[in-house]
C-alpha positions as CSV (number, residue, x, y, z in Angstrom):
1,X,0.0,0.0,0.0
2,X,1.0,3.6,-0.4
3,X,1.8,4.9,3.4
4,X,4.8,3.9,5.6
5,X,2.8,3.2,9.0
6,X,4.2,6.6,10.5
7,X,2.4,8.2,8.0
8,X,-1.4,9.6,7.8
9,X,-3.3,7.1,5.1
10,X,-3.8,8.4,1.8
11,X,-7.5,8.9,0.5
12,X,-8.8,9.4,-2.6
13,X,-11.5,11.2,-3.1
14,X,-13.6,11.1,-6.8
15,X,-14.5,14.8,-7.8
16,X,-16.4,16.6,-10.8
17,X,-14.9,18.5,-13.7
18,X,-16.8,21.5,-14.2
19,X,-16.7,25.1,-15.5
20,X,-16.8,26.9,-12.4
21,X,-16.3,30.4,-11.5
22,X,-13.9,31.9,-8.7
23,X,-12.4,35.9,-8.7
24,X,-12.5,36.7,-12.2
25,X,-12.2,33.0,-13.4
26,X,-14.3,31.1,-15.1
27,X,-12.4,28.1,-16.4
28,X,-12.9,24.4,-16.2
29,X,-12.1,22.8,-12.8
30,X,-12.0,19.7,-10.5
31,X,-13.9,20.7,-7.6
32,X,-15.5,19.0,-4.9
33,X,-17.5,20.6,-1.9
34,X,-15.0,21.3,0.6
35,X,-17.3,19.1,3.2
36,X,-15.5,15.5,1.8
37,X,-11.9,17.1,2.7
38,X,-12.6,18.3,5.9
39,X,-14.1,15.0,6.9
40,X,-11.4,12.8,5.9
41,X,-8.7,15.3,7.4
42,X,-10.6,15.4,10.5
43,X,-10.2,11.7,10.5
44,X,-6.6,11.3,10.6
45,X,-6.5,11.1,6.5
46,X,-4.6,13.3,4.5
47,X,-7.1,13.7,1.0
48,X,-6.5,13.4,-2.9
49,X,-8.7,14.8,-5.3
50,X,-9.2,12.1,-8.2
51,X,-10.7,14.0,-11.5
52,X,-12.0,12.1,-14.6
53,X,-9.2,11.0,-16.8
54,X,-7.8,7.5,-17.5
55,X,-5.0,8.5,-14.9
56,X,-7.2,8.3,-12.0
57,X,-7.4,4.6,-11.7
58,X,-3.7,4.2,-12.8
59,X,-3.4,6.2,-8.9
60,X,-5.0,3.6,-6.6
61,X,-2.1,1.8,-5.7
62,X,-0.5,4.9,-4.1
63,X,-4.0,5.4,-2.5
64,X,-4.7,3.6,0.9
65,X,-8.7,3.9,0.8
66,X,-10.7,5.4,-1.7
67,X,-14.3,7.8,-1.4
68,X,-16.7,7.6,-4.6
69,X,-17.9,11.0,-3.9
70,X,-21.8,12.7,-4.4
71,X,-22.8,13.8,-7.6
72,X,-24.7,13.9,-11.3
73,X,-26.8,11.2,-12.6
74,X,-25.0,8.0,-13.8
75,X,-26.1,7.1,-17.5
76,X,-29.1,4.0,-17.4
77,X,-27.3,2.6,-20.3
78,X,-24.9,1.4,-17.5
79,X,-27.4,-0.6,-16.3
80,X,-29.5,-1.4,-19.5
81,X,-32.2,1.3,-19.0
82,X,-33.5,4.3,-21.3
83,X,-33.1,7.6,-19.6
84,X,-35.7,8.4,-17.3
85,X,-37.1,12.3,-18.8
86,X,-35.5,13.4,-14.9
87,X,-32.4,11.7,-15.2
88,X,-30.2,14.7,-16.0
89,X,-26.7,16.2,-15.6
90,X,-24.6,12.7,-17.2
91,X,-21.1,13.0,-17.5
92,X,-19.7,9.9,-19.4
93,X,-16.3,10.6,-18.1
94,X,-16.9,10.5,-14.6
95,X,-18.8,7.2,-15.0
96,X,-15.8,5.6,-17.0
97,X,-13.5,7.2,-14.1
98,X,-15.3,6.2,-11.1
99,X,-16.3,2.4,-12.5
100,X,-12.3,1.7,-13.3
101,X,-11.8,3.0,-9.7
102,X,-14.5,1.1,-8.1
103,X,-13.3,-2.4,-10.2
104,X,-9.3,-1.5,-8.9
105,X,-10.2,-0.8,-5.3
106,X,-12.3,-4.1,-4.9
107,X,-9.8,-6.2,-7.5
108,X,-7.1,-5.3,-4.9
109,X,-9.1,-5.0,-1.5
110,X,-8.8,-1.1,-1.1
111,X,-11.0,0.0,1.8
112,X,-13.7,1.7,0.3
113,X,-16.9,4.2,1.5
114,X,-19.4,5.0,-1.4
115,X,-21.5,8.0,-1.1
116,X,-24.9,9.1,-2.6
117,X,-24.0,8.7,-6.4
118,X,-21.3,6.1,-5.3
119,X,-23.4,3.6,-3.7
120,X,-25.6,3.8,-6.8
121,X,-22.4,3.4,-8.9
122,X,-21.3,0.1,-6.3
123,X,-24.5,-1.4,-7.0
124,X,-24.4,-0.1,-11.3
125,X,-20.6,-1.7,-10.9
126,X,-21.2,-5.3,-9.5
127,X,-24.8,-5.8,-11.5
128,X,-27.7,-3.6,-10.2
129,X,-30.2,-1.2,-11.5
130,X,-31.6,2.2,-10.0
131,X,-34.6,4.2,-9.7
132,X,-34.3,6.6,-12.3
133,X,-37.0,9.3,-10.1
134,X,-38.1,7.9,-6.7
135,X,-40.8,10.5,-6.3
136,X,-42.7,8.6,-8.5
137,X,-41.5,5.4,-6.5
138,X,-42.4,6.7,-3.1
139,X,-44.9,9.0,-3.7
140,X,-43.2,12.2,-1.9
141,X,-40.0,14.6,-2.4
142,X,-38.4,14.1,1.0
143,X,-35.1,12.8,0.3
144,X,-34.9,15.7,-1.9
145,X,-37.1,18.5,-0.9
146,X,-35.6,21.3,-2.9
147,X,-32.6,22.5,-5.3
148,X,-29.7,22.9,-2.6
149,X,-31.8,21.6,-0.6
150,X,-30.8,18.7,2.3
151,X,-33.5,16.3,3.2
152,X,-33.5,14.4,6.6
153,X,-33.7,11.2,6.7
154,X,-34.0,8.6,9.7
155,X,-32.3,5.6,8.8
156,X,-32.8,2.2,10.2
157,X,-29.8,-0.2,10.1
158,X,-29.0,-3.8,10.2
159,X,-27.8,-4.9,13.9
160,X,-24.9,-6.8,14.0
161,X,-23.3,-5.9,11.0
162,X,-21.5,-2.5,9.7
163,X,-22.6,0.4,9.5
164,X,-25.0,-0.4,12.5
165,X,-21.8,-1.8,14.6
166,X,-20.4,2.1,13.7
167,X,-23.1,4.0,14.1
168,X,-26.1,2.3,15.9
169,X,-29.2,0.5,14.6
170,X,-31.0,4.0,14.3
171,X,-29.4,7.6,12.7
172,X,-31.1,10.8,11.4
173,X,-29.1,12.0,7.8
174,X,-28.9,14.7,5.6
175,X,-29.8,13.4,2.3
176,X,-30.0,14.7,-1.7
177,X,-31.0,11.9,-4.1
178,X,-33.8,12.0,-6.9
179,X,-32.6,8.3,-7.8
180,X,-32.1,5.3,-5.3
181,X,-31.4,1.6,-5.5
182,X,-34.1,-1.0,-7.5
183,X,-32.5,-4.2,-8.1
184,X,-29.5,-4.8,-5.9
185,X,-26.5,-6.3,-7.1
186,X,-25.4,-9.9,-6.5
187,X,-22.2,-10.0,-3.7
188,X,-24.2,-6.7,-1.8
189,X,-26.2,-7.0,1.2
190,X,-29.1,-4.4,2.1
191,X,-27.9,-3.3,5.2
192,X,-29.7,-0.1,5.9
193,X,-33.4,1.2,4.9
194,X,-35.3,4.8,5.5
195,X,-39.0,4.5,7.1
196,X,-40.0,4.7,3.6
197,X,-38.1,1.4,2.1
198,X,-35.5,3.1,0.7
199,X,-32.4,1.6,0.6
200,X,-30.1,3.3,2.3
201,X,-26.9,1.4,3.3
202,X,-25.2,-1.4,1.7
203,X,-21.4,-3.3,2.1
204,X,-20.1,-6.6,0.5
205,X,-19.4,-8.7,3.2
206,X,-16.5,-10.7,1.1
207,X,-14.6,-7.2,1.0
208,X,-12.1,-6.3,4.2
209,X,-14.3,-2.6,4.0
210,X,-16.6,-1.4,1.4
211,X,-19.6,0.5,2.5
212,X,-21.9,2.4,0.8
213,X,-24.3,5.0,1.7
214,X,-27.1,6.9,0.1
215,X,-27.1,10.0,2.4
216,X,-24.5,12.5,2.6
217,X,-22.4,11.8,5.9
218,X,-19.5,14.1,5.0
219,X,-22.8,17.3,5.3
220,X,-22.7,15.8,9.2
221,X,-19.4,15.4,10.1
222,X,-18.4,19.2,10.9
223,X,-19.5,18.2,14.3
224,X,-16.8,14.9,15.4
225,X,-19.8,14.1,18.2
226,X,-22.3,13.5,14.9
227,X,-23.4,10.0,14.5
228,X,-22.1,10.0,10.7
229,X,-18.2,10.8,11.8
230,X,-17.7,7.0,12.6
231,X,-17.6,6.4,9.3
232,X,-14.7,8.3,7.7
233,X,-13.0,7.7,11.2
234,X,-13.7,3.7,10.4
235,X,-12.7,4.3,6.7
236,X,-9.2,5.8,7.8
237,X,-7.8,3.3,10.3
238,X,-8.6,0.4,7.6
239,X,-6.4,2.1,5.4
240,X,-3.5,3.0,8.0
241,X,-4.3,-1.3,8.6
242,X,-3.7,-2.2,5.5
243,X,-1.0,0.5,5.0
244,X,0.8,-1.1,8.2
245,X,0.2,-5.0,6.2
């Protein structure tokens, strides 16, 4: 693995590339909200922003964990569906990217947390399919109520098993997800539901740490005493393990 075991584990963290605007700029960028950084560095991680680009994946083995990060819309035809007329905002790159990264980081046992778009991408990855729209699903907006708008969510999760043995059987999120898990991928376990059904949580148990999550933990873990902050904290010492293996 990348890091001698005096040093802080290396995480990578998936990002857009966007035109974005900043003083008098407005160029193309890899950005991420700054929420993902500070909640790795507050774990003990030290964090590396992976943009689309064929070089991404060719960085994992310097990378002690990896964080498929919040985001756009993955295209259906990556799970053999016609695009929903709400499925919006596709960026083929970052699809190519983030699949080569998810197949690298489970080929070689790479602790791994998946968030929002990345546990839909985990599921895409190893064989699932997606709600294109859950209000349509469900009935109601509430996992996300507005443009820029978080949702809360309470969360029910499987005893026994991760992420209940991290952060309790019961946890209130902040959410932002028009799209959610359908058909679930063969290898991952359902380990986490909201009071509506939604899937909320998965892992594969044959991996030493892969977790993913439909909410948005890293929105919770400006507070350390937050329920969510288990999970990058979890997320960092596997890596400094299997950095010290």
């Amino acid at each position: 693995m990348a890091s001698n075991a005096s040093d802080a584990p290396v995480i990578g963290i998936s990002c857009y590339s966007e035109t974005a605007a900043w003083g008098v700029w407005q160029r193309p960028a890899a950005l991420l909200p700054r929420t993902y950084v500070d909640a790795v560095i507050t774990a003990g991680g030290i964090p590396v922003l992976l943009p689309p680009g064929a070089e991404a994946a060719r960085a994992l083995p310097r990378l002690d964990a990896l964080v498929l990060a919040g985001g756009a819309d993955i295209d259906p035809a990556r799970y053999q569906a016609a695009p929903h007329e709400h499925t919006t905002g596709i960026r083929p790159d970052r699809d190519t990217t983030e699949l080569a990264l998810l197949h690298r980081a489970l080929e070689r046992r790479t602790p791994l947390l998946a968030i929002c778009r990345g546990a839909q991408l985990l599921n895409i990855g190893l064989g699932g399919t997606l709600h294109q729209h859950l209000p349509e699903v469900l009935g109601h907006r509430d996992h996300q109520p507005a443009p820029g708008q978080y949702g809360r969510t309470t969360v029910r999760l499987e005893p026994g098993c991760p992420p209940a043995t991290l952060l309790g059987e019961k946890i209130e999120v902040s959410c932002y997800h028009h799209q959610g898990i359908d058909q679930l991928a063969p290898g991952l376990e359902a380990v986490g539901h909201a009071t509506d059904g939604t899937i909320e949580a998965i892992r594969q148990p044959s991996h030493p740490f892969t977790l993913g999550v439909q909410w948005h933990p890293e929105e919770d873990t400006a507070d350390p005493a937050h329920p969510s902050a288990p999970l990058f904290t979890a997320l960092v010492s596997a890596a400094a393990e299997g950095a010290r293996a």
